[in-house]
C-alpha positions in Angstrom: -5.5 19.1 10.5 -3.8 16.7 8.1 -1.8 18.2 5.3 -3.6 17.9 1.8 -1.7 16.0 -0.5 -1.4 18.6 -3.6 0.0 17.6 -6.7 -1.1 18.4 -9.9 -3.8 16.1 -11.4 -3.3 13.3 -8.9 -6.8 13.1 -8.9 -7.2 12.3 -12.7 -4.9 9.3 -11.3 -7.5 7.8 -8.3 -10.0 8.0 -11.0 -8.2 6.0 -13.7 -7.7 3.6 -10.8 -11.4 3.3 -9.6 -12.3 2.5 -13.3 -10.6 -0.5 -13.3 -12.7 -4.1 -12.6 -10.3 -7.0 -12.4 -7.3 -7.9 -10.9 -5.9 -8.6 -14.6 -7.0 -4.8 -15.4 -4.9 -3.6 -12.5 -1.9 -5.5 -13.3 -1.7 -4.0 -17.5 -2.8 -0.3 -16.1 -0.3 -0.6 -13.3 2.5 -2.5 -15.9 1.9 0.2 -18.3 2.4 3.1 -15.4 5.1 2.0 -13.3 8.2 1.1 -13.6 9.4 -2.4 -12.1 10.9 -1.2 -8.9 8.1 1.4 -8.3 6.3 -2.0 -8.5 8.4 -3.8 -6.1 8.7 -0.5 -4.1 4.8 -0.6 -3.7 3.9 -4.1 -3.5 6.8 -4.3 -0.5 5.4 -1.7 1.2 1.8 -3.1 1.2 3.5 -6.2 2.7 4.8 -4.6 5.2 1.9 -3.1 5.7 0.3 -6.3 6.1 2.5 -7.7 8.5 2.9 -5.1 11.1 -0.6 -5.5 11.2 -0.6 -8.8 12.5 2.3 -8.1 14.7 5.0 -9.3 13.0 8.6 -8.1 14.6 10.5 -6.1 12.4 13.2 -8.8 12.0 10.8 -11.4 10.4 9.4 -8.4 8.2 12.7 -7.6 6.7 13.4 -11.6 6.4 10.3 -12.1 4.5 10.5 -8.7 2.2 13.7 -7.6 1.9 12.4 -4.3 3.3 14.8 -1.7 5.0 14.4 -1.2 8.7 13.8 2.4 7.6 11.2 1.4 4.7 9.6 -0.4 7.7 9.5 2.4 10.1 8.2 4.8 7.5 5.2 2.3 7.1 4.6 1.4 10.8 4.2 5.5 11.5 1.7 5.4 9.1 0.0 2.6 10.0 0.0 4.3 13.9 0.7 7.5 14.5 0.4 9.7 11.2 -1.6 8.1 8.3 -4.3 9.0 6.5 -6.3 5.6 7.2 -5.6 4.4 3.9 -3.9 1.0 5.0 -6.9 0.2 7.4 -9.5 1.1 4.8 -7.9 -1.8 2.7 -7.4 -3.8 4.9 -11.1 -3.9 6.3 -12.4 -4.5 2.7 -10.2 -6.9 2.1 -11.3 -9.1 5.7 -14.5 -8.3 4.9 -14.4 -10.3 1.5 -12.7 -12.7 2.8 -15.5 -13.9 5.4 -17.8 -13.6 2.1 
């Protein structure tokens, strides 16, 4: 069984986020929230994310992001071995409203 993420409130959080309607909405909530490099942190991780799931090498994904080959490992274990399924949820909905 998967370990429950438990920190206080977090939940308040994913709720704030599911309120929002527009790409312009999530960029002020998110500007207002996070620093710059949690930004950058985030955004380079999704990227990563993105690539490794069309098969990019890890040598192209650290050429294209700037990402660690740690930062890159962290994300491809996720992605295979010990994720929630968050990535591919995403990722799904995304291709889905693409062929829309």
């Amino acid at each position: 069984m998967k370990e429950k993420l438990e920190i206080k409130n977090l939940d308040d959080l994913y709720e704030a986020v599911l309120c929002l309607e527009t790409v312009e909405e999530c960029r002020l909530f998110f500007k207002d929230l996070c620093t710059i490099l949690e930004l950058k942190a985030l955004s380079q991780r999704f990227q990563v994310a993105k690539m490794l799931t069309k098969d990019h090498v890890y040598s192209d994904i650290v050429n294209e992001t700037g990402a660690s080959t740690a930062t890159i490992s962290r994300v491809n274990r996720s992605l295979s071995y010990d994720g929630s399924g968050g990535y591919n949820i995403v990722f799904d909905r995304l291709d889905k409203k693409e062929d829309k």
